[in-house]
N, C-alpha and C positions, 0 to 999 in steps of 0.2 A: 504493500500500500504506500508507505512512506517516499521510497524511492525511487519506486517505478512507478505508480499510477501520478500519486502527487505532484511529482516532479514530472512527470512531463505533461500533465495539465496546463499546469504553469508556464512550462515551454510552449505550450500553444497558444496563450494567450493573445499572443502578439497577432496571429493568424484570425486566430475569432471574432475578432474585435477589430481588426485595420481599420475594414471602410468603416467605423464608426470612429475612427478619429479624424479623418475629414472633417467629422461634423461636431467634433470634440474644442470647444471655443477656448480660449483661455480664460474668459469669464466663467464657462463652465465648470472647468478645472478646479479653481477658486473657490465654487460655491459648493462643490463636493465635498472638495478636501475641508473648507471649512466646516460642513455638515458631521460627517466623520469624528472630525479634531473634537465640536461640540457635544457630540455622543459620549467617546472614549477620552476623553481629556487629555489625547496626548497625539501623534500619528508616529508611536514609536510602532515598530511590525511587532508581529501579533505574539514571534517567535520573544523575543525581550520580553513583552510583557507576562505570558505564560511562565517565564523564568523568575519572576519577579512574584508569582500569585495574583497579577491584575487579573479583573475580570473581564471577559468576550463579550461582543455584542453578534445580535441578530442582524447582519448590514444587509440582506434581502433587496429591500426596496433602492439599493443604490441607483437603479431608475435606465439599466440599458438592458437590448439584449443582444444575441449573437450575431452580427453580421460579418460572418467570414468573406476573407478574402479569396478570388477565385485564383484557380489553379494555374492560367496562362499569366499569372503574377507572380508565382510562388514557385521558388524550386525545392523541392526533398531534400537537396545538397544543405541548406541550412538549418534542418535542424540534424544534419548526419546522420538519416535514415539508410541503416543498410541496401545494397544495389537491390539483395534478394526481394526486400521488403516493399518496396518502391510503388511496386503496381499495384499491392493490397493496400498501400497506404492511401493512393491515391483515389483509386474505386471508394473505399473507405467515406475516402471526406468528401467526394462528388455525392454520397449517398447522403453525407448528414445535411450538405449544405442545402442538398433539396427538401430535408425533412423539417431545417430551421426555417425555410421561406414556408413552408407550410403554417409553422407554427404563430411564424410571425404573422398572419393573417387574423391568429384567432387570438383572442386574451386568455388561453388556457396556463401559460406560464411567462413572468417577466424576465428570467435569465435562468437557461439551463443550469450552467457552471453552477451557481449559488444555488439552484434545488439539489444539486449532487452536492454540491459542499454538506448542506443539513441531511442529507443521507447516508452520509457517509459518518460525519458524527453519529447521527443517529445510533448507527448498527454497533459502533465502538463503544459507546455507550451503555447500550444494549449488555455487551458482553461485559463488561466491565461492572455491571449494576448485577448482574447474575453470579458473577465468582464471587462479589463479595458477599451477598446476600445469602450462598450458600457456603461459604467460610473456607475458599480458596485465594493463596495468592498463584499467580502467575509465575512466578519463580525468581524473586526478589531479596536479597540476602548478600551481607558482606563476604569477601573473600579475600586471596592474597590482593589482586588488584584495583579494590577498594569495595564497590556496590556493584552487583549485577543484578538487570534488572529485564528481565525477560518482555515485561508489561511497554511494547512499541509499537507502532504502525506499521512496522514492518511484517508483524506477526499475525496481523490482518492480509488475506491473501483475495486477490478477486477471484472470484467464482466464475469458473469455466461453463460456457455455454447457459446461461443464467435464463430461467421459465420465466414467460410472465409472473407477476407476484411473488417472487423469489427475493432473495435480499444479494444485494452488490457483491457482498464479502464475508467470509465467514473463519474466524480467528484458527488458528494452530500454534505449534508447538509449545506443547504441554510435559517435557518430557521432563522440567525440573521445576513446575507445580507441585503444591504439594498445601494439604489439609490443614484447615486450622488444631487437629487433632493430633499433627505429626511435628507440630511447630517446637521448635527446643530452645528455648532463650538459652541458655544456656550457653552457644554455638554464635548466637548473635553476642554475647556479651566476651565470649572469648577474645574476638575480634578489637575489640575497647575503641569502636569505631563511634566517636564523638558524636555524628551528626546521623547516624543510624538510627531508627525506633528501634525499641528493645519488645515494645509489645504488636502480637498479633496485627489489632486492629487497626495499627497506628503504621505496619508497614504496608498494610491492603492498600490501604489513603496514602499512603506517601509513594506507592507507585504507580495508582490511578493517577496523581494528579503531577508529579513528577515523570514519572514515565509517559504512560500514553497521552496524555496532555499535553506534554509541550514536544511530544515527538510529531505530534495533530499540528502542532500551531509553527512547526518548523524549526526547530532547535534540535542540537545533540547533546545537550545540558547534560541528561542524567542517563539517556536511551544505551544500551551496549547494543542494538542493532537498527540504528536511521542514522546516517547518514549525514542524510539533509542537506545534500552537496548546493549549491546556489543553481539552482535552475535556470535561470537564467545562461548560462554559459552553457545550456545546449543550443539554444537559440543564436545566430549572429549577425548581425543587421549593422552594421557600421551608420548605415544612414537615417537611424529610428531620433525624430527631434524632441525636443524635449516636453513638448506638450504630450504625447504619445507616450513617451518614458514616468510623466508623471500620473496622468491615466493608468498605464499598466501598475504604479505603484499601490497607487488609489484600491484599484482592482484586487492585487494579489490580496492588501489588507483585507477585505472586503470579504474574498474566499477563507481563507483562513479563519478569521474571525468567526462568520459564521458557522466554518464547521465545529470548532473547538466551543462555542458558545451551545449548540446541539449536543456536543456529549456532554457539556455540563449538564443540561437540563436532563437528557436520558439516565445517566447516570444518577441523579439523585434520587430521581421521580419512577426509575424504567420504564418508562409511557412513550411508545413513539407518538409523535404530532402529526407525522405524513400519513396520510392514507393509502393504505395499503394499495386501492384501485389505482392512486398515481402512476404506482412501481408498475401497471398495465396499460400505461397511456405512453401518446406520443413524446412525453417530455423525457418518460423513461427510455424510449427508443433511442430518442437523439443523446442522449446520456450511455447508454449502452455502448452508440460508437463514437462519443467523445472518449469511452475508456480505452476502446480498442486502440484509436489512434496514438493514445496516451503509450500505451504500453508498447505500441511499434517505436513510438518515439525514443525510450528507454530500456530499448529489445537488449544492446548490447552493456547495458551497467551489471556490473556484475559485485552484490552485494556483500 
């Protein structure tokens, strides 16, 4: 999830959103980032502030949606799509870009990207609200090389060939999970690791929200498996100006946020808020091959 889906999401950006920087004003710019700044009280990325305990917001209504740029504009070569990959990637996005003009016809959805952001928390959440409620951590615990902490986005894996009403992604590696009934302080206190929890419940929370939290919100703070390389640097555009550059900035905040502000709420509450029929609709379709692409994007990262 972490480094393959997310990150090349975020590689896309640039692609999904072009012709809407055309129409991207620097007044409008302005009135964003200001909107933003006045929600969250800061426009530090989402990544810092998850490292810090700030809180997420739901940034949804940031008020675009996808208007990808067409193909006889764009070569594969930039975002380093292998040669093999090229013609699947291409068929790929000739299919989404026909499924988002569809979309955009109808008021069914205001921006793909940011439905799959709260989706995607969602289901983290999900699973993370379930381990702990039945008295598992993920596999969190001091060792020679400090904290390991199994609890990451990485460990969220998409789901092959995914059914209507199926969920996106479904967690693994559990192989150094382990029971609230198997837990040995004892083991954590040998270690005499200062900033460690010594109790059960105190390290569930401290790797839900250290772990897959700020592993969600793009940081490698505390994660022993994301990454989190700057996405950015698949993409390479020498000639992106800086209204555009601050759009995408605006943006990135915007996904992140709301997906990390989604597993807050799932994780407290375990209540998803999407409806289930969504995961059946065309918002879900076009999301489907925003992952695809995603993942050809970052076919060659090897974690």
């Amino acid at each position: 999830l972490g480094d393959h889906l997310l990150a090349g999401i975020e590689a896309m950006l640039p692609l999904l959103y072009a012709d809407s920087h055309h129409q991207v004003s620097e007044a409008w710019v302005k009135q964003a980032t200001a909107r933003i700044e006045k929600i969250r009280g800061n426009l530090w990325d989402t990544a810092t502030r998850a490292e810090c305990g700030m809180e997420a917001f739901d940034l949804t209504l940031i008020g675009f949606r996808e208007q990808p740029i067409s193909l006889k504009d764009f070569s594969c070569l930039s975002l380093g799509i292998p040669k093999e990959y090229r013609n699947l990637w291409e068929s790929t996005y000739e299919e989404l870009c026909d499924v988002l003009t569809k979309l955009s016809e109808t008021m069914e959805c205001p921006n793909v990207v940011l439905w799959l952001a709260r989706a995607i928390g969602e289901e983290c959440g999900l699973v993370c609200h379930a381990m702990k409620r039945h008295g598992i951590s993920w596999g969190t615990y001091p060792d020679a090389t400090g904290i390991h902490c199994n609890s990451h986005a990485n460990n969220m894996v998409v789901r092959a060939c995914r059914q209507q009403g199926d969920s996106f992604l479904c967690p693994l590696d559990f192989d150094m999970a382990y029971h609230i009934s198997e837990f040995l302080p004892t083991i954590v206190q040998s270690q005499r690791q200062k900033v460690f929890p010594s109790k059960f419940e105190d390290i569930v929370s401290w790797e839900q929200s250290m772990g897959m939290r700020t592993s969600l919100a793009g940081s490698d703070f505390t994660s022993t498996g994301v990454t989190n390389i700057d996405s950015n640097s698949y993409y390479k555009n020498e000639g992106e100006n800086e209204i555009k550059q601050k759009f995408l900035s605006i943006f990135s905040i915007a996904f992140r946020d709301t997906m990390v502000r989604a597993f807050d709420d799932t994780l407290r509450d375990g209540v998803v808020h999407i409806n289930r029929k969504e995961y059946e609709s065309s918002v879900a379709v076009a999301a489907d091959l925003i992952i695809k692409l995603a993942l050809i994007c970052t076919c060659t990262k090897v974690c």
